[in-house]
C-alpha positions as CSV (number, residue, x, y, z in Angstrom):
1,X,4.8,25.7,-3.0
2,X,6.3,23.0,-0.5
3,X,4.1,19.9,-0.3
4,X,4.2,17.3,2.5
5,X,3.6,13.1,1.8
6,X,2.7,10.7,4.8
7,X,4.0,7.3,3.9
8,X,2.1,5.1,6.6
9,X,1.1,1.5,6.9
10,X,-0.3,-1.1,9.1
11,X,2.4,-2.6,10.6
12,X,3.1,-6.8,11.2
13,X,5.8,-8.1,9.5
14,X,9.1,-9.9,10.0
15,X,11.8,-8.0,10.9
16,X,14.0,-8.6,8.2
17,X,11.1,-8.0,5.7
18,X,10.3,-4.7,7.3
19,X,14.5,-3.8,6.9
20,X,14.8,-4.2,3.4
21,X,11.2,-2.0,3.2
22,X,12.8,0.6,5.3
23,X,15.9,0.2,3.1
24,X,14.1,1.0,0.3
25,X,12.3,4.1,1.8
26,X,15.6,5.2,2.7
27,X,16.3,5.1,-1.5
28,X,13.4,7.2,-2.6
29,X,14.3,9.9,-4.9
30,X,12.2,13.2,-3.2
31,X,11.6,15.8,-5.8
32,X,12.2,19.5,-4.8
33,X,9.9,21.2,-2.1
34,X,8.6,17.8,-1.2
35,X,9.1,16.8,2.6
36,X,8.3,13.1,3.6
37,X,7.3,11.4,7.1
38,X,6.8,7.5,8.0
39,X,3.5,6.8,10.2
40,X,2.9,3.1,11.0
41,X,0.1,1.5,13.1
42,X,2.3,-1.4,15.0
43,X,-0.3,-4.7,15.7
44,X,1.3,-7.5,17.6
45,X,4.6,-7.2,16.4
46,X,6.5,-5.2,19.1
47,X,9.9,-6.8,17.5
48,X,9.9,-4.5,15.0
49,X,9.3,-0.9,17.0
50,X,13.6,-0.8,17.6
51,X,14.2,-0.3,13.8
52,X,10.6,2.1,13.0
53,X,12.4,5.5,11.2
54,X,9.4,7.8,11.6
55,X,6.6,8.3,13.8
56,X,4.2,5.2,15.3
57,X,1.2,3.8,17.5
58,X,0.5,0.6,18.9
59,X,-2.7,-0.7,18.9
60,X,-2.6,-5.2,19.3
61,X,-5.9,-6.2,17.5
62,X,-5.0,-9.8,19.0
63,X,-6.3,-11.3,15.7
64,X,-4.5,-14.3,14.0
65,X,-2.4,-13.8,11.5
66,X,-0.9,-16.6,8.9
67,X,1.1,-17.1,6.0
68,X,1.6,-20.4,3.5
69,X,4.3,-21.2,1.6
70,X,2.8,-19.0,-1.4
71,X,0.0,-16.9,0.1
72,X,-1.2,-14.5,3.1
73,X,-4.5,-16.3,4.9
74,X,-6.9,-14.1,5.1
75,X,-9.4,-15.0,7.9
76,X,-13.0,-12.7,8.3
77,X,-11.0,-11.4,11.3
78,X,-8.2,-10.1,9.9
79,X,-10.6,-8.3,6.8
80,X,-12.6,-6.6,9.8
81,X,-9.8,-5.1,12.0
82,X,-7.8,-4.1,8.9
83,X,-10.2,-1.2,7.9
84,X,-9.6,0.8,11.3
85,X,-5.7,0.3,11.0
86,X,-5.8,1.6,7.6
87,X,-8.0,4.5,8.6
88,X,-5.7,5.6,11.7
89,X,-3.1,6.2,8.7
90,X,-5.5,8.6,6.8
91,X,-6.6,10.2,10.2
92,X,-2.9,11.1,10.5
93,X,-2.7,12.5,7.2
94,X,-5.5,14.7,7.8
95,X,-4.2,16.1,10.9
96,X,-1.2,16.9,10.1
97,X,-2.5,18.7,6.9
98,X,0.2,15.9,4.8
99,X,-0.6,17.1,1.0
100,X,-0.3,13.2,-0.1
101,X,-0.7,9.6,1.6
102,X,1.4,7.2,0.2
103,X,0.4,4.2,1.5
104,X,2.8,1.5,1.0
105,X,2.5,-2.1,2.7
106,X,5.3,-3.0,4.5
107,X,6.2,-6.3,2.1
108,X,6.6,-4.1,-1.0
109,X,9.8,-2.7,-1.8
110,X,10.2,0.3,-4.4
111,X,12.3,1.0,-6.9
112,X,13.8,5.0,-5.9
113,X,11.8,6.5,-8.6
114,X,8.7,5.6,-7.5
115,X,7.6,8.5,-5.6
116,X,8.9,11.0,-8.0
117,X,6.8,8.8,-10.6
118,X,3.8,9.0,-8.8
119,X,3.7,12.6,-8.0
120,X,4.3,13.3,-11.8
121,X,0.9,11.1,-13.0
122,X,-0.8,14.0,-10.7
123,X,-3.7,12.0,-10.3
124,X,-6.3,11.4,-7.3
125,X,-5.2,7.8,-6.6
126,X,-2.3,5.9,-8.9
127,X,-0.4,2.9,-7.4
128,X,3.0,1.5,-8.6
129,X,2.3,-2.0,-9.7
130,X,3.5,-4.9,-8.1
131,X,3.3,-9.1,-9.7
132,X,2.3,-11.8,-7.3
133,X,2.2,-15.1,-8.8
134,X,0.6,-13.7,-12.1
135,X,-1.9,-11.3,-10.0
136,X,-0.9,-7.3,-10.0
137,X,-2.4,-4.9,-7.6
138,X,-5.1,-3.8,-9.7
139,X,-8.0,-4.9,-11.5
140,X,-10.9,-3.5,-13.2
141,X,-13.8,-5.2,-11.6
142,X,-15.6,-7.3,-8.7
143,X,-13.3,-9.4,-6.2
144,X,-10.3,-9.7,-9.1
145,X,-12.0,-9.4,-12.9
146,X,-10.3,-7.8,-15.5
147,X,-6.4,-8.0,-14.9
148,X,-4.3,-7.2,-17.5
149,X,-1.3,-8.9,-18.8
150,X,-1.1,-5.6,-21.1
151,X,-0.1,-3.7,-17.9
152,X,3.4,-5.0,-17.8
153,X,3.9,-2.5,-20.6
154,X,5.1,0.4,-19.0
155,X,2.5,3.5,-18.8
156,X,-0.3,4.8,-16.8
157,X,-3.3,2.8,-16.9
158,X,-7.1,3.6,-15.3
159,X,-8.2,0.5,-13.4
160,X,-11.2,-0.3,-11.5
161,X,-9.5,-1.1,-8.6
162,X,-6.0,-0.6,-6.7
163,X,-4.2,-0.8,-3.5
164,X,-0.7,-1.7,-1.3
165,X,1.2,0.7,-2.8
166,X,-0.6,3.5,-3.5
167,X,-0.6,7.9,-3.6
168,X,-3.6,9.7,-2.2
169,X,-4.6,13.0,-2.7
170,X,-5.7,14.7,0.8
171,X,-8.5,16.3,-1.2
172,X,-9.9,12.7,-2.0
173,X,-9.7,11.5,1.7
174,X,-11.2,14.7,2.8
175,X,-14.2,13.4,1.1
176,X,-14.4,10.5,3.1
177,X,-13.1,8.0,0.8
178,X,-11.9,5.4,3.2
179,X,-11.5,1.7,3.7
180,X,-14.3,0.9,6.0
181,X,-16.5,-2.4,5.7
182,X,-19.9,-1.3,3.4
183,X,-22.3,-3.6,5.6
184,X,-24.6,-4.2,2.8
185,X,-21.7,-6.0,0.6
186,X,-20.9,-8.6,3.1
187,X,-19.6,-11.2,0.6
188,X,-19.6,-9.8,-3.2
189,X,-16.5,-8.2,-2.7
190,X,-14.4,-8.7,0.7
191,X,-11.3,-6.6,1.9
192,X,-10.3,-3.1,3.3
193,X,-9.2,-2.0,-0.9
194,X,-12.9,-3.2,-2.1
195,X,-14.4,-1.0,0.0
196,X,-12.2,2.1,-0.9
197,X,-12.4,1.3,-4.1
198,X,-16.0,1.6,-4.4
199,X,-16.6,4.6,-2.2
200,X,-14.2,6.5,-4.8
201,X,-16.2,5.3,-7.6
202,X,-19.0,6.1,-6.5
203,X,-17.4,10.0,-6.0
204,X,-16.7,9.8,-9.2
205,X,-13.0,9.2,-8.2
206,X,-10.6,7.7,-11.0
207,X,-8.1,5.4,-9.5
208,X,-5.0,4.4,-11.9
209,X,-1.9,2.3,-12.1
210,X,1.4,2.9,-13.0
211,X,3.4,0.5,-14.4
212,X,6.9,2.3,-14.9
213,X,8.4,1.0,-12.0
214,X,7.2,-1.9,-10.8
215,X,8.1,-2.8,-7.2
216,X,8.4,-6.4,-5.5
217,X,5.8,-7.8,-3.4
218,X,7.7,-10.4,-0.6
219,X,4.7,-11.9,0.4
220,X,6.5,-15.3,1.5
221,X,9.5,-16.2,3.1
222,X,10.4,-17.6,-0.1
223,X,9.9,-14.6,-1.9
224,X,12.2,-12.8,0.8
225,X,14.8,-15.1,-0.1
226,X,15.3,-15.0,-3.7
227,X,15.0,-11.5,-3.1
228,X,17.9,-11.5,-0.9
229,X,19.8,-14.4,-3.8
230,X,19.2,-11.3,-6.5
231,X,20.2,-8.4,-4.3
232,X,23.5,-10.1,-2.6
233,X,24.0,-11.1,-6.4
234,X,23.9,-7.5,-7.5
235,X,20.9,-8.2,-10.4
């Protein structure tokens, strides 16, 4: 039977950032009887909407938005308005009756394999793993606890917690696993993949990570150009 996968993102990034994303879209092997579609939620970046390949909307939070030389700045701001762009991407999925979400931020590029990948771990929720300065996408506990070194091993690994690059069954986000602020954890645990992360714990949703194709995280301007040195020199 012919399944359909929504990849979809929040959208506010450079625009040579969000080429080399798009560039690596372009790459995905699809498996057989699998179609795939592009949603993003454009905010404040109206640069980019000339070189979207898929469908978009724009909504301009007006928030502020900063990087450092090594790090995103992540203001209380940013962590409330992120939840509702997030959830305009699962509201597509579900109305357009999209088997999969595979939400992807749009400063991690993929390896071609990784959809094909994911779709084989056939579970609920499963990211591809990304690095960040010794931190992965996934941990096992609280804001960051429990990282693994071990999951630079390649295999398929249940975690406590995941996010940024990650498949989503629509049976899980019909249950109304989403990323929504939980008012009565205001500071335990803070941002949009907490929040999901718990609500599919507690409906007894296993969330996993993949590590067999790890993609790059250009989360800096210096990350996006060593990743240009490798690429124009072919390794």
């Amino acid at each position: 039977m012919d399944m359909k996968v929504l990849i979809a993102a929040p959208l506010r990034q450079d625009v040579d950032v969000f080429l080399e994303y798009q560039e690596a879209l372009d790459k995905l092997i699809i498996p057989g009887g699998i179609t795939v579609d592009r949603y993003f939620v454009v905010n404040d970046c109206p640069e980019v909407i000339p070189y979207i390949k898929g469908d978009y909307d724009v909504v301009n939070t007006g928030d502020k938005y900063e990087k450092c030389v090594n790090d995103h700045l992540w203001t209380d701001e940013n962590l409330d308005k992120m939840p509702a762009l997030r959830n305009m991407t699962i509201k597509r999925c579900l109305d357009g009756y999209y088997d999969y979400l595979f939400s992807i931020d749009t400063d991690v590029i993929v390896q071609p394999e990784t959809l094909k990948t994911l779709l084989e771990a056939d579970k609920s929720v499963v990211s591809e793993v990304f690095w960040t300065n010794g931190w992965c996408n996934a941990w096992m506990y609280d804001q960051s606890g429990g990282m693994s070194q071990g999951w630079k091993e390649p295999g398929l690994y249940k975690v406590g917690f995941t996010g940024a690059c990650t498949l989503i069954t629509d049976f899980t986000l019909m249950r109304g696993i989403n990323y929504s602020r939980i008012p009565n954890i205001l500071n335990v645990l803070r941002g949009e993949d907490r929040w999901f992360g718990i609500r599919a714990a507690c409906a007894g949703v296993e969330m996993w990570l993949d590590t067999h194709c790890p993609a790059t995280h250009l989360f800096t301007r210096d990350e996006y150009a060593e990743y240009m040195r490798r690429k124009t020199n072919g390794n």
